[in-house]
PDB file of N, CA, C and O in Angstrom, chain B, residues numbered from 101:
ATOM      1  N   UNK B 101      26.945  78.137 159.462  1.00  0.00           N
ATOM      2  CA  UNK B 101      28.345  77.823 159.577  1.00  0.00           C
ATOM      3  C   UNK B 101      28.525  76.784 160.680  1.00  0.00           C
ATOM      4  O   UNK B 101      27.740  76.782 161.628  1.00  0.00           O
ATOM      5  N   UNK B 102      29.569  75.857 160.598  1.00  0.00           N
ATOM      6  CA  UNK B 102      29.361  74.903 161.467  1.00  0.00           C
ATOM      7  C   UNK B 102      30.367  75.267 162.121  1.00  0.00           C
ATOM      8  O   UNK B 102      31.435  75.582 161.595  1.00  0.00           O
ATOM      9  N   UNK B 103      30.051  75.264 163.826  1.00  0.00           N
ATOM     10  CA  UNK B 103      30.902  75.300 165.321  1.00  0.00           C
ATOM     11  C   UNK B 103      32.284  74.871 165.144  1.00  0.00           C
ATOM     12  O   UNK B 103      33.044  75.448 165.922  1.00  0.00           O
ATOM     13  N   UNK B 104      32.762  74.161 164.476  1.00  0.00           N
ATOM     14  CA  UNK B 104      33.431  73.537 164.711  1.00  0.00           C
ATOM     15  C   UNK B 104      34.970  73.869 163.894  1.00  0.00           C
ATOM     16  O   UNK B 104      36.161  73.623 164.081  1.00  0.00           O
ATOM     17  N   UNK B 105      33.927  74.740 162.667  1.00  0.00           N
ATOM     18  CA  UNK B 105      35.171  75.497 161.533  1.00  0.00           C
ATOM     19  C   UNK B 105      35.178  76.632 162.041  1.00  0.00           C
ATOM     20  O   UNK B 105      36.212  77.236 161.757  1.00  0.00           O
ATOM     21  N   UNK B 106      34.041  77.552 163.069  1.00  0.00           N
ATOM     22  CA  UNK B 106      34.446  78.655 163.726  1.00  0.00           C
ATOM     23  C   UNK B 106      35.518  78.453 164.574  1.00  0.00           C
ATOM     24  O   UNK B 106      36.454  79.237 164.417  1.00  0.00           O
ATOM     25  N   UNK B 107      35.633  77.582 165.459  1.00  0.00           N
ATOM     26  CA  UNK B 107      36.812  77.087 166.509  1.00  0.00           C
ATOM     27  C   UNK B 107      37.625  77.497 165.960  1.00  0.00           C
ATOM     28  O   UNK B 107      38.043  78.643 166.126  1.00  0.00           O
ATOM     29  N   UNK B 108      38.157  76.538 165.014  1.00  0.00           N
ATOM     30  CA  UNK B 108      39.198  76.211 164.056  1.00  0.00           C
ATOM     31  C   UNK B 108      39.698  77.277 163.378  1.00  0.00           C
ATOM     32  O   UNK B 108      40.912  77.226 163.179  1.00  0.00           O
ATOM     33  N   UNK B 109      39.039  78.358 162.908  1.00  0.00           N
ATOM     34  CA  UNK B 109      38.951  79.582 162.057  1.00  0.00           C
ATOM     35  C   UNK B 109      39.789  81.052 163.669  1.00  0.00           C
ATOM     36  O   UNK B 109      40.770  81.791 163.587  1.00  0.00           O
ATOM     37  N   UNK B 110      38.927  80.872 164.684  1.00  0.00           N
ATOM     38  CA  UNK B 110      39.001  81.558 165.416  1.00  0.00           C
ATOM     39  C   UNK B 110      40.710  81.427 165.950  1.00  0.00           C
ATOM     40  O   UNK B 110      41.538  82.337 166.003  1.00  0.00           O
ATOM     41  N   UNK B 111      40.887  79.945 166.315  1.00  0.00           N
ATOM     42  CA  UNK B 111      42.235  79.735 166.731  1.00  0.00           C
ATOM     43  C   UNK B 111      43.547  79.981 165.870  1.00  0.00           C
ATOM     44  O   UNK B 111      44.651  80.429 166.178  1.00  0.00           O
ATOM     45  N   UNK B 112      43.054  79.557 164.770  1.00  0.00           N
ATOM     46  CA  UNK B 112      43.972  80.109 163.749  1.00  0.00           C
ATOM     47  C   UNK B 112      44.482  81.477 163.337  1.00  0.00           C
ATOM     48  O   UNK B 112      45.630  81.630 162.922  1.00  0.00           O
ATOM     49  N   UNK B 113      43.446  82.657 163.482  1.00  0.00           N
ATOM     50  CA  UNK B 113      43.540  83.877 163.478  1.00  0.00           C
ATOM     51  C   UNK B 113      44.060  84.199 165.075  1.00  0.00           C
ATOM     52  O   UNK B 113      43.912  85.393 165.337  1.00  0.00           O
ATOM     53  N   UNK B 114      44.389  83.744 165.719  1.00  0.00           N
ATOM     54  CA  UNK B 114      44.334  84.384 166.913  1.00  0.00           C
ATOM     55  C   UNK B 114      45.807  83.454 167.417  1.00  0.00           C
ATOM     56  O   UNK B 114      46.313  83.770 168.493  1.00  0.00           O
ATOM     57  N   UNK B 115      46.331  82.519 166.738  1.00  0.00           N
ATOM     58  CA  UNK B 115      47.685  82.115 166.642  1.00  0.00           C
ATOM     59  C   UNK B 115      48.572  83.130 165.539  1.00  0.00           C
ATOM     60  O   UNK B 115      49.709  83.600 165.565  1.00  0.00           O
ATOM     61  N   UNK B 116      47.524  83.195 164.647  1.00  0.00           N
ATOM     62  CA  UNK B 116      48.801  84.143 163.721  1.00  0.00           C
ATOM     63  C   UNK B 116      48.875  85.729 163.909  1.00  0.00           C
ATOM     64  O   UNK B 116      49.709  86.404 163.306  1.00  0.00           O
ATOM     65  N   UNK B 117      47.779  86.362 164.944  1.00  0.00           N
ATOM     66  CA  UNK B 117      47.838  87.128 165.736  1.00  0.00           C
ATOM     67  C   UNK B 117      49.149  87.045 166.588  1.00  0.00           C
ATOM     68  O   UNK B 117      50.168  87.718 166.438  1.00  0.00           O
ATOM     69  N   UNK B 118      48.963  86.326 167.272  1.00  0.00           N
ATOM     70  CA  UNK B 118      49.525  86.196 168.498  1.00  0.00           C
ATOM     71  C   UNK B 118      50.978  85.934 167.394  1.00  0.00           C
ATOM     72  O   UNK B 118      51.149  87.019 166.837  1.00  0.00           O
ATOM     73  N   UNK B 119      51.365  85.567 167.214  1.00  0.00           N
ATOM     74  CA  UNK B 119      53.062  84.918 166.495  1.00  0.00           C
ATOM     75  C   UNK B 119      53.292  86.358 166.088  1.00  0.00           C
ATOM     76  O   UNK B 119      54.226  86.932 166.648  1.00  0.00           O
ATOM     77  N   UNK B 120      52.481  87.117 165.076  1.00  0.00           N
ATOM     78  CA  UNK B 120      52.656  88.582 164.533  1.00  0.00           C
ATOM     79  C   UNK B 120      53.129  89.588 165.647  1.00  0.00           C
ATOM     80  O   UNK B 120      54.107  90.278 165.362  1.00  0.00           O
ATOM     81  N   UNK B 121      52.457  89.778 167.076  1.00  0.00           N
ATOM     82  CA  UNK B 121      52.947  90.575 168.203  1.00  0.00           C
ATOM     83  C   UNK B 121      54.038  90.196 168.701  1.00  0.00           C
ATOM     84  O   UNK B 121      54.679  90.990 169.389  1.00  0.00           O
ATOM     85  N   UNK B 122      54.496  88.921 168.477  1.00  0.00           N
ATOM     86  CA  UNK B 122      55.897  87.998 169.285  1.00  0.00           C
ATOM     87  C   UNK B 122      56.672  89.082 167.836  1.00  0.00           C
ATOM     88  O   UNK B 122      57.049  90.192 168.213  1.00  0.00           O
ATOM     89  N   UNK B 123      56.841  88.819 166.597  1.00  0.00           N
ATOM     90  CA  UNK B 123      57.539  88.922 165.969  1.00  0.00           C
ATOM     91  C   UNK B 123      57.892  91.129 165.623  1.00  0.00           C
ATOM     92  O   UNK B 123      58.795  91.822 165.153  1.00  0.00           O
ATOM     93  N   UNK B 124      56.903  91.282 166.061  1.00  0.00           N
ATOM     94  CA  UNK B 124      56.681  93.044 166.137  1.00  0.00           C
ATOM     95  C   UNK B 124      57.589  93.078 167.996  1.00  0.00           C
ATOM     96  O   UNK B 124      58.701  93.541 168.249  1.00  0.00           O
ATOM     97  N   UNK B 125      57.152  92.786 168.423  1.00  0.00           N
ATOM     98  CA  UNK B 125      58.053  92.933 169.573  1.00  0.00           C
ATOM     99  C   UNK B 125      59.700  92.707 169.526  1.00  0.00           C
ATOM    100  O   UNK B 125      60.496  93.335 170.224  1.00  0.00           O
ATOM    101  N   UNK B 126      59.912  92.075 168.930  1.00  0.00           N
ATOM    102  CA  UNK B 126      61.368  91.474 168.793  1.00  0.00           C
ATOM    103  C   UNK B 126      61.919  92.155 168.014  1.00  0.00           C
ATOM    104  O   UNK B 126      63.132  92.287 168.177  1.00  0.00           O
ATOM    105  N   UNK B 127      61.172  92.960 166.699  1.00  0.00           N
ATOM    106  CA  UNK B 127      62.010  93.662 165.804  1.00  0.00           C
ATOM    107  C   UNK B 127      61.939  95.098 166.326  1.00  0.00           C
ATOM    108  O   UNK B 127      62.538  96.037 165.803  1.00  0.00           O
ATOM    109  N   UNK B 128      61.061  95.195 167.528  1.00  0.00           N
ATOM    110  CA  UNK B 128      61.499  96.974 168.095  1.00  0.00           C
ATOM    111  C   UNK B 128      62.399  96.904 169.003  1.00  0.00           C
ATOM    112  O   UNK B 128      63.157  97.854 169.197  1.00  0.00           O
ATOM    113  N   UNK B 129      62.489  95.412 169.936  1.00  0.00           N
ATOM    114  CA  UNK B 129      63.411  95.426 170.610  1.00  0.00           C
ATOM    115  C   UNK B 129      64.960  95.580 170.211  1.00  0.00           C
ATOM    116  O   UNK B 129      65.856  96.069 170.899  1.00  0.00           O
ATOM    117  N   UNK B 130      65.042  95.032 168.913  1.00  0.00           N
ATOM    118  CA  UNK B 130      66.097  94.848 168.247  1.00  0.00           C
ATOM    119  C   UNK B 130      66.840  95.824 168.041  1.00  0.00           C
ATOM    120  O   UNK B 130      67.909  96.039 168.613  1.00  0.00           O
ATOM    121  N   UNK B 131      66.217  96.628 167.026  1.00  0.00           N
ATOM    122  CA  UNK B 131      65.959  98.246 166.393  1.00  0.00           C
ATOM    123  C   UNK B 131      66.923  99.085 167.586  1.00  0.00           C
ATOM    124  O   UNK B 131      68.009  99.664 167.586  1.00  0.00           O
ATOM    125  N   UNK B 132      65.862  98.786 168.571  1.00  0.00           N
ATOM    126  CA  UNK B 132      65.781  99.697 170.184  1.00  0.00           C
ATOM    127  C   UNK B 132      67.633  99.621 170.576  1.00  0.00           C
ATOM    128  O   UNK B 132      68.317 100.591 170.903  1.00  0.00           O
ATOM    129  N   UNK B 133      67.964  98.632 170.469  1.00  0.00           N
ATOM    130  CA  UNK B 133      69.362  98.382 170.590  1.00  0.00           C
ATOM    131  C   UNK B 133      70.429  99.012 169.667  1.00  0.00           C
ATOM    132  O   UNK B 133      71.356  99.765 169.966  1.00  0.00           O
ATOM    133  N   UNK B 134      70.058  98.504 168.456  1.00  0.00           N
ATOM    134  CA  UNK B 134      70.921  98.959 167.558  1.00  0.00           C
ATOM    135  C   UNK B 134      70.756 100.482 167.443  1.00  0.00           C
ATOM    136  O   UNK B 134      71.714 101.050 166.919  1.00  0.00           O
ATOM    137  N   UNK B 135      69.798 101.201 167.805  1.00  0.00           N
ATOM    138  CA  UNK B 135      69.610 102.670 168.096  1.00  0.00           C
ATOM    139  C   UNK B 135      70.288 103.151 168.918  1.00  0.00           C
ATOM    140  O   UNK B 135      70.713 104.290 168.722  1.00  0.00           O
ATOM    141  N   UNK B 136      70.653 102.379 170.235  1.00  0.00           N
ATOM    142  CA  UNK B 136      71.433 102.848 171.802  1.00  0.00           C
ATOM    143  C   UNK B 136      72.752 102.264 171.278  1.00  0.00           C
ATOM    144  O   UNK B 136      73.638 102.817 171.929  1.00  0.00           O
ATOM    145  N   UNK B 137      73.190 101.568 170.571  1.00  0.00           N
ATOM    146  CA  UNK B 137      74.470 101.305 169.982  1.00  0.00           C
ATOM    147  C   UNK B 137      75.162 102.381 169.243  1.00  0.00           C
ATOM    148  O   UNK B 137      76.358 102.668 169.312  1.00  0.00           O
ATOM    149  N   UNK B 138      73.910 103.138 168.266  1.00  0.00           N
ATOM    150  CA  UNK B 138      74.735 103.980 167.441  1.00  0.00           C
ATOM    151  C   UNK B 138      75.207 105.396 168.157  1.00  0.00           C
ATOM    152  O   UNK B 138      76.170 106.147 167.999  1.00  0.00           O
ATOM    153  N   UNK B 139      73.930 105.386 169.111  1.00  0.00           N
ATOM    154  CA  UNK B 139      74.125 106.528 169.681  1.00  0.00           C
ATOM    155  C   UNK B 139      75.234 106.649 170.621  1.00  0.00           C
ATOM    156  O   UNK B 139      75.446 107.786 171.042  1.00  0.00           O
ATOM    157  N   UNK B 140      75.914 105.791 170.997  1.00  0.00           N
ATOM    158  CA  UNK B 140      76.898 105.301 171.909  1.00  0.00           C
ATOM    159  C   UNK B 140      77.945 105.160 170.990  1.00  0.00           C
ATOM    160  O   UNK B 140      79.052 105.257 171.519  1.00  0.00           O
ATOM    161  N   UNK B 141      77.948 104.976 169.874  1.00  0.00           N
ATOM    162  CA  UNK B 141      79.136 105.394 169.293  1.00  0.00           C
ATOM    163  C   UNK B 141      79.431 106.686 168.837  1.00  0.00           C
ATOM    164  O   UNK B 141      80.539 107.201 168.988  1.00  0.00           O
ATOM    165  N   UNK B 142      78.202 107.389 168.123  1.00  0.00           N
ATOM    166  CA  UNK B 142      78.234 108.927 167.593  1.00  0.00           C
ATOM    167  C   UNK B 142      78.405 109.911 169.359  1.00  0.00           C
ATOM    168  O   UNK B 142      78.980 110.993 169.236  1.00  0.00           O
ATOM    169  N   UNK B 143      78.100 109.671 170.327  1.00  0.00           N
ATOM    170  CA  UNK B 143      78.413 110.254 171.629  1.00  0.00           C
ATOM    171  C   UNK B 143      80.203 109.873 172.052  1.00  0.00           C
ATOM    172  O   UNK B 143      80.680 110.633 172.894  1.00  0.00           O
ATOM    173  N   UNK B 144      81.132 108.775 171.511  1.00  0.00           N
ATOM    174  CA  UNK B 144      82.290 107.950 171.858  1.00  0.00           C
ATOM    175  C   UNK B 144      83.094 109.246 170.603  1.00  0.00           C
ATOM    176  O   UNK B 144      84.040 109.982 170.884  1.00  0.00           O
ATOM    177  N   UNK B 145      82.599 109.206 169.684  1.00  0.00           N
ATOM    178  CA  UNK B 145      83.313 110.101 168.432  1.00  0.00           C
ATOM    179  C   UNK B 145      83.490 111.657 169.010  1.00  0.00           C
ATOM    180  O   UNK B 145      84.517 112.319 168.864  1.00  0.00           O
ATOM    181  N   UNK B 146      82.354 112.082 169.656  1.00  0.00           N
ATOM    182  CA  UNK B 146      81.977 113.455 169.885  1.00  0.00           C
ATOM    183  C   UNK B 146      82.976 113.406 171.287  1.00  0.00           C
ATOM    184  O   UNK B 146      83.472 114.477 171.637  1.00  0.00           O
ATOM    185  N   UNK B 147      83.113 112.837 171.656  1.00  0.00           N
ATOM    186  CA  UNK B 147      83.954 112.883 173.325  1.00  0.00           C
ATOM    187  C   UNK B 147      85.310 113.011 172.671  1.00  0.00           C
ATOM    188  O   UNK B 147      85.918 114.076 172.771  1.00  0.00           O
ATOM    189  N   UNK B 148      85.873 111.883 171.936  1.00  0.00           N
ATOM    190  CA  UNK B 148      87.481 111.602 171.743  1.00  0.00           C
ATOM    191  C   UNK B 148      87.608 113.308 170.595  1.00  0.00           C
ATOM    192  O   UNK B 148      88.532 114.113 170.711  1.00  0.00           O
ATOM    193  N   UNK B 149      86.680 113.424 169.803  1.00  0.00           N
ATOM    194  CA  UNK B 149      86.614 114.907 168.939  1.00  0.00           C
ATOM    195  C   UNK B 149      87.309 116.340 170.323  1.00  0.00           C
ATOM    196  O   UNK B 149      88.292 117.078 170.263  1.00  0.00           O
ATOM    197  N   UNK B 150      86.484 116.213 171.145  1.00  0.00           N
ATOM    198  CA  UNK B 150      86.324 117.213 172.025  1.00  0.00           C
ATOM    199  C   UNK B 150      87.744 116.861 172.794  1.00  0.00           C
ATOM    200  O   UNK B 150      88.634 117.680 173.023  1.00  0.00           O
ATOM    201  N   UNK B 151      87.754 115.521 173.126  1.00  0.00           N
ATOM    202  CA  UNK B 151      89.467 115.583 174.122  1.00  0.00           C
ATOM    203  C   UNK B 151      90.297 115.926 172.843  1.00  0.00           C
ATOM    204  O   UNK B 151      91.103 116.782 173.208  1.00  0.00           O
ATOM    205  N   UNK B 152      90.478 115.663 171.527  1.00  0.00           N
ATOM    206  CA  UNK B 152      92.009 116.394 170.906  1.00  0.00           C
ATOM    207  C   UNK B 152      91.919 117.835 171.028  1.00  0.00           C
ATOM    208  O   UNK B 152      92.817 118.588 171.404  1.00  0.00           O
ATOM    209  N   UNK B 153      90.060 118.320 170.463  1.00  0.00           N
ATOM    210  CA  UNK B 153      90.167 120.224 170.408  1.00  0.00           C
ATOM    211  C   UNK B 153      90.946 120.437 171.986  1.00  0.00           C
ATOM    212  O   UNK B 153      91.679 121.422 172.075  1.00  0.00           O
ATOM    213  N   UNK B 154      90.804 119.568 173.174  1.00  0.00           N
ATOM    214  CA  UNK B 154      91.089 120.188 174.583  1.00  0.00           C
ATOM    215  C   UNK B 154      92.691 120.165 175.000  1.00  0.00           C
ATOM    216  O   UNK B 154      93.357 120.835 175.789  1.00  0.00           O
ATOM    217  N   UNK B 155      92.974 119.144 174.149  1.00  0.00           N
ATOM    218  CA  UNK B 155      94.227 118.797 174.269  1.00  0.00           C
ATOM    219  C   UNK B 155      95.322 119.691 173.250  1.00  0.00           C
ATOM    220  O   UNK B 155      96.487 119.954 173.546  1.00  0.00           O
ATOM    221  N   UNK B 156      94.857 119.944 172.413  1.00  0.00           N
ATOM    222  CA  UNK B 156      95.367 121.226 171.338  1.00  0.00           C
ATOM    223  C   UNK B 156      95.648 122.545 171.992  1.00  0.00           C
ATOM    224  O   UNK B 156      96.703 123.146 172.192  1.00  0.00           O
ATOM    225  N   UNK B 157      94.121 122.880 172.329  1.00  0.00           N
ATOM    226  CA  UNK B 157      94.503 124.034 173.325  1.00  0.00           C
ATOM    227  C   UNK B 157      95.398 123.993 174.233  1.00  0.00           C
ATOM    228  O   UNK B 157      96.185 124.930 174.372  1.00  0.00           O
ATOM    229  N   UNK B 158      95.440 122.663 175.173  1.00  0.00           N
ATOM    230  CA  UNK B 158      96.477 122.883 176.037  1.00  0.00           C
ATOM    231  C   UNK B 158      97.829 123.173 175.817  1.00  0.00           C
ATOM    232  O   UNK B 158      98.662 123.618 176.607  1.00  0.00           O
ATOM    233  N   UNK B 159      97.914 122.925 174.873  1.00  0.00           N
ATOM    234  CA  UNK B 159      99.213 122.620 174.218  1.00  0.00           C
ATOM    235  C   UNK B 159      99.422 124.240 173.655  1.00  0.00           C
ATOM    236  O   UNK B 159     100.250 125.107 173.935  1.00  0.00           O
ATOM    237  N   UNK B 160      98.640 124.212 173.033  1.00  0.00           N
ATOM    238  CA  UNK B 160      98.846 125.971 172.404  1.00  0.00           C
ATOM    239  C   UNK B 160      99.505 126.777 173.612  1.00  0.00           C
ATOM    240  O   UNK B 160     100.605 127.329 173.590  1.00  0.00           O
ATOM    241  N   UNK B 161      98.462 126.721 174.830  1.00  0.00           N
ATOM    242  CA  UNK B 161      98.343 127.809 176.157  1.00  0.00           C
ATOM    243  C   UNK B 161     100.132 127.570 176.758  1.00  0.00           C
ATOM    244  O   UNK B 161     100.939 128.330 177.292  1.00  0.00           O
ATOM    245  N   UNK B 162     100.170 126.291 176.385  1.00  0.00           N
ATOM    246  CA  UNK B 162     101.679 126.023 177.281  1.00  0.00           C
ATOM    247  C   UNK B 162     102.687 126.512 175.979  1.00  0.00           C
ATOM    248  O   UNK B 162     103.663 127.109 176.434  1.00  0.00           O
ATOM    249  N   UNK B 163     102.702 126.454 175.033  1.00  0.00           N
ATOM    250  CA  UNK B 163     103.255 127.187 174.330  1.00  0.00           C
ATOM    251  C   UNK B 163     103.438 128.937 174.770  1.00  0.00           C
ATOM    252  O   UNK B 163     104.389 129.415 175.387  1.00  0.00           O
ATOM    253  N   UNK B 164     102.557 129.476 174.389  1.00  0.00           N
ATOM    254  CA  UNK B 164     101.915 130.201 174.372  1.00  0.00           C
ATOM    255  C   UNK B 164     103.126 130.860 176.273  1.00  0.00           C
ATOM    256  O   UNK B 164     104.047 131.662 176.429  1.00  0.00           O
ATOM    257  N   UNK B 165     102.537 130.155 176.996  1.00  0.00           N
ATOM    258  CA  UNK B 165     103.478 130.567 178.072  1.00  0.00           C
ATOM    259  C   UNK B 165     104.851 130.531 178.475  1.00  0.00           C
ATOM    260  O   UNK B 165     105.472 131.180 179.316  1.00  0.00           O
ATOM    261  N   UNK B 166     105.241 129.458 177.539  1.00  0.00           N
ATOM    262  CA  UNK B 166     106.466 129.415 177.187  1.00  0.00           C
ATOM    263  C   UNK B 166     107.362 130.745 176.908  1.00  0.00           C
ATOM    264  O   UNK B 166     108.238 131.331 177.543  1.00  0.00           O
ATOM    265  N   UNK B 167     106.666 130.956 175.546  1.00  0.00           N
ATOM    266  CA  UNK B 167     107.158 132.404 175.537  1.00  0.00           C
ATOM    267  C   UNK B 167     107.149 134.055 176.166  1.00  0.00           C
ATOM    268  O   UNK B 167     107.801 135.099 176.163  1.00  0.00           O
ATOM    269  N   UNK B 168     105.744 133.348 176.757  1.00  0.00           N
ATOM    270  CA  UNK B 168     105.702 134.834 177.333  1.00  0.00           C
ATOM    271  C   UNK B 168     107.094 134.331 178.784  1.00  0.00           C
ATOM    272  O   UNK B 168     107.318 135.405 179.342  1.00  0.00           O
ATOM    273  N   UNK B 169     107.638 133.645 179.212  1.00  0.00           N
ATOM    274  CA  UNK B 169     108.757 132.757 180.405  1.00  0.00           C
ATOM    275  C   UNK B 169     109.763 133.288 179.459  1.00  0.00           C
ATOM    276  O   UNK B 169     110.419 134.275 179.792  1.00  0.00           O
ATOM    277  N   UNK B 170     109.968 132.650 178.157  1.00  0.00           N
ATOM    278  CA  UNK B 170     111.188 133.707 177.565  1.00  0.00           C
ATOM    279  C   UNK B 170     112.000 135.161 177.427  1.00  0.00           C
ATOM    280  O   UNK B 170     113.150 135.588 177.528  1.00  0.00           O
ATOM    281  N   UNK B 171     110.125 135.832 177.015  1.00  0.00           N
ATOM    282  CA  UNK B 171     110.582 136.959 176.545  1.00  0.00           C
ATOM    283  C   UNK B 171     110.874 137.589 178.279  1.00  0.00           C
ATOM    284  O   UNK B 171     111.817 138.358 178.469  1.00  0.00           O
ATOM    285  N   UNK B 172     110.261 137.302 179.061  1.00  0.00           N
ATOM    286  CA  UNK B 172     110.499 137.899 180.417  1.00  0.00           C
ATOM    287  C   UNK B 172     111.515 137.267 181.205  1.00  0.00           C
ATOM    288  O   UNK B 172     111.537 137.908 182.256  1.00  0.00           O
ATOM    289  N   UNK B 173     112.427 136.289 181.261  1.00  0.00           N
ATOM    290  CA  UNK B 173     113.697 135.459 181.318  1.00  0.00           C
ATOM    291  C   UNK B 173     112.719 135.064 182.439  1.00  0.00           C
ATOM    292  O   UNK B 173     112.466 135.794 183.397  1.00  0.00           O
ATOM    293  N   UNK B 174     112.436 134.407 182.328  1.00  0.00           N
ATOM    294  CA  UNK B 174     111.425 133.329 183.474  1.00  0.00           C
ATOM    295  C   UNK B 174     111.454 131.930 182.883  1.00  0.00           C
ATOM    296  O   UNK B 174     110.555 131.171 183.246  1.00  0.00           O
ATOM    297  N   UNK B 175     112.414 131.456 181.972  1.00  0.00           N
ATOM    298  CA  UNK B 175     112.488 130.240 181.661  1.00  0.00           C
ATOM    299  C   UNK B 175     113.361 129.260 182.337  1.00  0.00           C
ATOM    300  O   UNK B 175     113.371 128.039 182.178  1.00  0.00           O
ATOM    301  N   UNK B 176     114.100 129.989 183.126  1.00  0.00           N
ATOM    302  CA  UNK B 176     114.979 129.191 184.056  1.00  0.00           C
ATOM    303  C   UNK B 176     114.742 128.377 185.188  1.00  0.00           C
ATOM    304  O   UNK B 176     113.556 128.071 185.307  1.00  0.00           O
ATOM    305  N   UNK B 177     115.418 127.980 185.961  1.00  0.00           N
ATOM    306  CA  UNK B 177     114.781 127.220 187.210  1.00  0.00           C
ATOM    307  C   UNK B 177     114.260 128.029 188.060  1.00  0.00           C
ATOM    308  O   UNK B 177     114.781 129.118 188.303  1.00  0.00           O
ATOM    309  N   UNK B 178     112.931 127.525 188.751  1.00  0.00           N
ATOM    310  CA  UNK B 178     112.355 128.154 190.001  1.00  0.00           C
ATOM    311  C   UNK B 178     113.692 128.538 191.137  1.00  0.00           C
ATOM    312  O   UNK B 178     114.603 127.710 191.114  1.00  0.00           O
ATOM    313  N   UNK B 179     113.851 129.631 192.037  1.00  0.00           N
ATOM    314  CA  UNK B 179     114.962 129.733 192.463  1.00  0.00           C
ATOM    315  C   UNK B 179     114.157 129.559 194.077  1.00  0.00           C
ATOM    316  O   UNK B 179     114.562 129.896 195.190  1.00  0.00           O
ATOM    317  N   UNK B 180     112.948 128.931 193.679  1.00  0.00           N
ATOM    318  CA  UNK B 180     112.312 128.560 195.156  1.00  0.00           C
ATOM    319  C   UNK B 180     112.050 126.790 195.425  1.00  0.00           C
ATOM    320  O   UNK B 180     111.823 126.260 196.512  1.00  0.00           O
ATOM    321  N   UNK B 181     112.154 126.159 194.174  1.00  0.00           N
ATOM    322  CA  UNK B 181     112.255 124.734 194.150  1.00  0.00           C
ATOM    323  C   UNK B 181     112.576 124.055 194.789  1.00  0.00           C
ATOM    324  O   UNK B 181     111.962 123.026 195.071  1.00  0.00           O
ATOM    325  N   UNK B 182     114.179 124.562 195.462  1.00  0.00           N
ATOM    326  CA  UNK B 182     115.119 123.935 196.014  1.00  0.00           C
ATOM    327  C   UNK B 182     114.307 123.936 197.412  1.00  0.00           C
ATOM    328  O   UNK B 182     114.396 122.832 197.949  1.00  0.00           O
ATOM    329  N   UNK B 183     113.742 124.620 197.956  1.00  0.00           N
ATOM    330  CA  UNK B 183     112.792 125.032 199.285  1.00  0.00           C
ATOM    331  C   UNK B 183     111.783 124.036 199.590  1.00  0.00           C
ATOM    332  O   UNK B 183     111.274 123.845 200.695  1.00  0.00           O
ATOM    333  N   UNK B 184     111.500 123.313 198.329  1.00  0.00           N
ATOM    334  CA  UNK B 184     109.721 122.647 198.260  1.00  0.00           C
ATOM    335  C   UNK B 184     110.347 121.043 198.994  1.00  0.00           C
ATOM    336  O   UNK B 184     109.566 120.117 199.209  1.00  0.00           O
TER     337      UNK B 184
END
């Protein structure tokens, strides 16, 4: 075999090597992102999910105390307010 088509042979495999790891790198980096993207949105869904269940409840509980202020005539003004 002549020296000279090994060179030639060697550099060539070892450019399209080398271009193949550039191009494998870039598509995990990529990936890698669009992975921390989704997850950053499915974590954004699960938060705003969790503030309405928190905000429901609150709402229930103040209900909820409302009446128990009714049925016990405690719905009126604090008669210590005027003090604060």
């Amino acid at each position: 075999m002549n020296f000279q088509t090994l060179i030639i042979t060697i550099a060539v495999v070892g450019g399209v090597f080398i271009i193949a790891l550039l191009i494998c790198l870039f598509c995990c980096c990529k990936c890698e992102n669009f992975g921390t993207k989704r997850f950053e949105n499915k974590m954004q869904k699960q938060s705003d999910k969790t503030r309405t269940k928190q905000q429901e409840r609150r709402s229930e509980m103040k209900q909820r105390h409302d009446e128990i202020r009714k049925k016990y005539g405690l719905s009126g003004q604090n008669p210590y307010s005027k003090f604060a």
